[in-house]
C-alpha positions in Angstrom: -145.4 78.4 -51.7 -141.6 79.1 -51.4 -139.4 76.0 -53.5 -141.4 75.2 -56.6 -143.6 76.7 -59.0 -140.9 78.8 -59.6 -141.6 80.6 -62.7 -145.3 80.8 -63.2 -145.1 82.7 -59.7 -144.5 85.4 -62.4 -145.8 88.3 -61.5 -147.6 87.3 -58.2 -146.8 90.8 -57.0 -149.1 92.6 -59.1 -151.8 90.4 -57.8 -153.9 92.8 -55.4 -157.0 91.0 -55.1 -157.1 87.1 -55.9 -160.2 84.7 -55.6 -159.1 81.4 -55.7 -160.4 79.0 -58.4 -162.1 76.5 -55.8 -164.1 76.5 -53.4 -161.8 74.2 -51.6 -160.3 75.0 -48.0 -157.6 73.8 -46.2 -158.3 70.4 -44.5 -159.9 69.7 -47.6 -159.6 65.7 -48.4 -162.1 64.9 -51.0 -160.5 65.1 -54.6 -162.8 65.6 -57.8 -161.9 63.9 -60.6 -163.7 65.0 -64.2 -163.6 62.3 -67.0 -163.2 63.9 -70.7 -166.5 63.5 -71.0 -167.4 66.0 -68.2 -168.7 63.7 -65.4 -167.1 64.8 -62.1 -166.1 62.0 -59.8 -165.3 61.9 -56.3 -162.4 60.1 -54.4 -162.2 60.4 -50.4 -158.7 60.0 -49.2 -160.2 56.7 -47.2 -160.7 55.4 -50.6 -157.7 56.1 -52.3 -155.7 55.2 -49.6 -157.1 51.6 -49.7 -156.9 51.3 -53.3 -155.0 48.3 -54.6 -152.7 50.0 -56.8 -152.1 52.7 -53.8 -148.4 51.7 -52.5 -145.2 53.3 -50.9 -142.5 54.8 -53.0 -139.8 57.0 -52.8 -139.9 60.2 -54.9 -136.5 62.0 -55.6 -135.9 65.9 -57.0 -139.0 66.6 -55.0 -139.0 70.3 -55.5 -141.9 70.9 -53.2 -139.2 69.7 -50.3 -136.4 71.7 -51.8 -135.7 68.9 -54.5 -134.8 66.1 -51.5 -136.0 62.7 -51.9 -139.3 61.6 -49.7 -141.6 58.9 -49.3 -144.7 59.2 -50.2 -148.2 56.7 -51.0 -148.9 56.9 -54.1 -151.4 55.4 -57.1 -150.2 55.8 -60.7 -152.4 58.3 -62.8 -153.0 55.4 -64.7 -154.4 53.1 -62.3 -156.9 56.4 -60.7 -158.4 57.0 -63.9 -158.7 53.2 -65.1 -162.4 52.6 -66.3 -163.3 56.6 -66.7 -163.5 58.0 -70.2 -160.3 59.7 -71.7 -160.1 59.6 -75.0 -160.0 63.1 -77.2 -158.2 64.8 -73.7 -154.8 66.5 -74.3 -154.5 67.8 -71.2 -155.3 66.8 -67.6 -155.8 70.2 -65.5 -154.8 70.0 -61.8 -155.8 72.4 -59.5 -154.7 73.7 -56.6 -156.3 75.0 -53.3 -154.7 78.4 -54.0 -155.5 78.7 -57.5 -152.4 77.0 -59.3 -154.0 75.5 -62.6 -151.3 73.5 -64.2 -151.8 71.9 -67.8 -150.6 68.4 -68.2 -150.2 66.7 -71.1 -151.7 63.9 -71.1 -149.7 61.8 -73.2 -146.9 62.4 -70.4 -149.0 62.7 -67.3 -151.1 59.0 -68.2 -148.0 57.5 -69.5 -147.4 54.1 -67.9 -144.5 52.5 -69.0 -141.7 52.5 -66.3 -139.1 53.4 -68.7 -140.5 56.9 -69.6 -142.1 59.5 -67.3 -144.3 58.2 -64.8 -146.9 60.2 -63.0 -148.4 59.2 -59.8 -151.1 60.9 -57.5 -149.4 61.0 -53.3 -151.6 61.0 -50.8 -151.5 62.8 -47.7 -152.7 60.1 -44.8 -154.1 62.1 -42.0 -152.3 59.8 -39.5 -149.0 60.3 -40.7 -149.3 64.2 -41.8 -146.4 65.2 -44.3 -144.4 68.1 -43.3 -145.3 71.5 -43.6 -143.6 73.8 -46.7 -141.3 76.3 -45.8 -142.9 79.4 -44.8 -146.1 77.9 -44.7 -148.4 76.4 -42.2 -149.6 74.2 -44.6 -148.2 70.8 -46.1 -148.4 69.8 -50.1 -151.4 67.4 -49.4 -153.9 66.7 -49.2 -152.9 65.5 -52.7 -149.1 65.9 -55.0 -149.1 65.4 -58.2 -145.0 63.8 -58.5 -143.1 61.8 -60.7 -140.5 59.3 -61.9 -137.8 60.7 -64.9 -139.5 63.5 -65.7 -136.2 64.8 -66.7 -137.4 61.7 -69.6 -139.4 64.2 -71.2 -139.0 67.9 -69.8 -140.9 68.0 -66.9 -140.0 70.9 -65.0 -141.4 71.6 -61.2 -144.5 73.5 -62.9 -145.7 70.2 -63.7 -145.4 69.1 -59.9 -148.9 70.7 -58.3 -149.3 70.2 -54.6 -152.1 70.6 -52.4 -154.1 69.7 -55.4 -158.2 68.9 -55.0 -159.0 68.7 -58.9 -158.1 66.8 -62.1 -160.1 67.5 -65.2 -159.4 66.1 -68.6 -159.3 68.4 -71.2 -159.1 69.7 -75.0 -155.4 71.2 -75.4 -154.9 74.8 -74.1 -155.1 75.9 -78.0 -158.7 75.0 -78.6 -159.7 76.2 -75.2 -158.1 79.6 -75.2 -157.4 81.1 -78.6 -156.8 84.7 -77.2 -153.2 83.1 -76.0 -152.1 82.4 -78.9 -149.7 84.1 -81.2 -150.2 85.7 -85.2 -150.8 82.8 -87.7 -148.2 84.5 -89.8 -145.7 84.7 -87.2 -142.6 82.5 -88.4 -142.5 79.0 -87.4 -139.4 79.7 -86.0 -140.4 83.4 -84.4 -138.8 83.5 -80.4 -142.3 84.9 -79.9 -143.8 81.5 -81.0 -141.5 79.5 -78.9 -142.0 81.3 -76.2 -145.2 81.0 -76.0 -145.2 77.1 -75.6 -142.7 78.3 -72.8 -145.3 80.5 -71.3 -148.0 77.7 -71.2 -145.4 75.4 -69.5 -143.8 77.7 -67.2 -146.6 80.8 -66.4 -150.0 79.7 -67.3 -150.7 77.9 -64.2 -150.4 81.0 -62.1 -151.6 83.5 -64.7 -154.5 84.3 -67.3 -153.1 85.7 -70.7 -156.1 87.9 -72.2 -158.2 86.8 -70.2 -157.7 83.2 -71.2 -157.2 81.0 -68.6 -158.3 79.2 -65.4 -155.7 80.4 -62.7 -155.9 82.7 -60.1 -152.9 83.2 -58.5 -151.1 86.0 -60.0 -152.6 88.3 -62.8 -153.5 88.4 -66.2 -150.6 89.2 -68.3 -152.0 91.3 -70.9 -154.9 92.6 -69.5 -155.0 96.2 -68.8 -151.3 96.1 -69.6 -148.3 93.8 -70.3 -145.4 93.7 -68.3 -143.1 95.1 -71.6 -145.1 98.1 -71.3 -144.8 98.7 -67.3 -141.0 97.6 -67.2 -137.7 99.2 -68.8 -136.2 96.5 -71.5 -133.3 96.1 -68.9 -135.0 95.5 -65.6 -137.7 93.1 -67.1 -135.2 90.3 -67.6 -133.0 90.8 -64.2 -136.6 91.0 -62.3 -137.6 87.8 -63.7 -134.9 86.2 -62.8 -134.4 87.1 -59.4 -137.1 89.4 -58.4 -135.7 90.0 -55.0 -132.6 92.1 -57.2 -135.3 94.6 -58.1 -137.5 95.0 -55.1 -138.2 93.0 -52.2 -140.6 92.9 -49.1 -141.3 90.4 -46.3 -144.5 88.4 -48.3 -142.7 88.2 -51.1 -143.8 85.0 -53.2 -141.9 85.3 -56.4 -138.4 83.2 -56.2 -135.7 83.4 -58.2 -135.7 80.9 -61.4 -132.6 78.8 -62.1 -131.1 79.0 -65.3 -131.3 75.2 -65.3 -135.1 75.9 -65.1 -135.5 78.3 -68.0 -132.2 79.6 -69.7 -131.3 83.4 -70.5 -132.6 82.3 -74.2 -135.9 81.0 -72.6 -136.4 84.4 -71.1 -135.9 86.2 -73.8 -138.4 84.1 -75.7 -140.5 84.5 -73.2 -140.2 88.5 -73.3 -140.9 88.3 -77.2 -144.0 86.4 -76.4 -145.1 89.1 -74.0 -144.1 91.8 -76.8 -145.9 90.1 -79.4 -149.1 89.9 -77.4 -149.4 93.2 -76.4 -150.5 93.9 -79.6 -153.2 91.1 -79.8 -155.6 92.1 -76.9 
């Protein structure tokens, strides 16, 4: 997926062998939805397509499309999950057919006043197919997670899954995977400690960090090695990047990130995350 999920493609190159994290296929059109209480809940694209809060809007920055402006049908997160249980979630988990698990906080992604942030569910109608992504035979359906602002509160194109089959509601990343997080000790004010909220944000969706974790696109991070101890302190932050100016092949998946994405001091924080967990396996 060439355009977006720019920097949690981190990595992908590593990745010999990946099982996706569905059982999903393409075509796929049903999407599961499972309330914080754990009760899974299906939605056909019939249904959600005649729902009376589905309606046309125009999305712009769509980074899918190479950040143009499309139209899509949509239904406000808000309005899918009205009537299912969502109290005590901090994060609803979308994932996609190939594995892309992003975390979405849910304070943003079920926000629904139109001055903020406002996340909506598109919907691919089979009748009026969407294009396909560059590169790819496929489209971004048969579900798109997109916005309005999300430049309101920091939503980068991580935060944007396509072809997405699955939204859970969940405890925060924190209380379900421990063996991410950094020393206790470590200074509120450590790069290593802000970098690791940037490595939730930016990388988790493609990649387990010990082991922790539910994606399956690229591979775990720290686990048998981390990438500080595989690549020399001055190629690690020009391959991240733009991986292209170390290597490149024809299947190359791993774009180069914008510094309006994540700045030279975001990848160093970053790095320092890395560092610091390469000692916490």
């Amino acid at each position: 997926m060439v355009p977006t999920r720019l920097w949690s493609r981190l990595f992908v190159a590593f990745a010999f062998l990946v099982q996706p994290a569905v059982t999903a296929v393409a075509g796929e059109t049903t999407l599961t939805v499972v309330d914080a209480k754990g009760e899974a809940h299906a939605f056909s694209i019939d249904r959600l397509l005649a729902h009376p809060d589905t309606d046309t809007s125009t999305i712009t920055g769509d980074p899918a499309y190479g950040g143009t402006s499309r139209q899509y049908r949509v239904i406000p997160l808000t309005r899918l999950l009205a009537g299912l249980p969502v109290a005590g979630a901090d994060v609803l988990m979308a994932t996609a057919l190939d594995g892309f698990v992003a975390q979405l906080p849910a304070a943003k992604a079920l926000n629904a006043d139109p001055a903020g942030a406002v996340a909506y569910l598109a919907i691919e109608d089979p009748a009026a197919p969407w294009p396909k992504l560059k590169g790819k035979d496929l489209s971004a359906g048969p579900y798109y997670v997109v916005w309005r602002n999300p430049q309101l509160v920091g939503i980068g194109p991580e935060a944007w899954p396509y072809q997405t089959v699955r939204l859970e509601l969940k405890e925060s990343v924190a209380k379900r995977y421990p063996a991410i997080l950094v020393a206790d000790n470590l200074p509120a004010d450590a790069p290593a400690r802000r970098g690791g909220a940037l490595f939730v944000d930016n990388c988790f969706a493609c990649h387990k960090m010990n082991g922790g974790g539910e994606a399956t696109v690229g591979p775990d991070l720290n686990l048998p090695m981390n990438p500080t101890e595989y690549f020399q302190p001055s190629v690690l932050p020009r391959y991240l990047r733009d991986p292209s100016s170390v290597r490149h092949w024809a299947d190359q998946k791993m774009p180069a990130v914008a510094a309006d994405v994540l700045s030279d001091r975001d990848l160093e924080a970053i790095i320092a995350y890395l560092a610091h967990l390469a000692g916490r396996r």
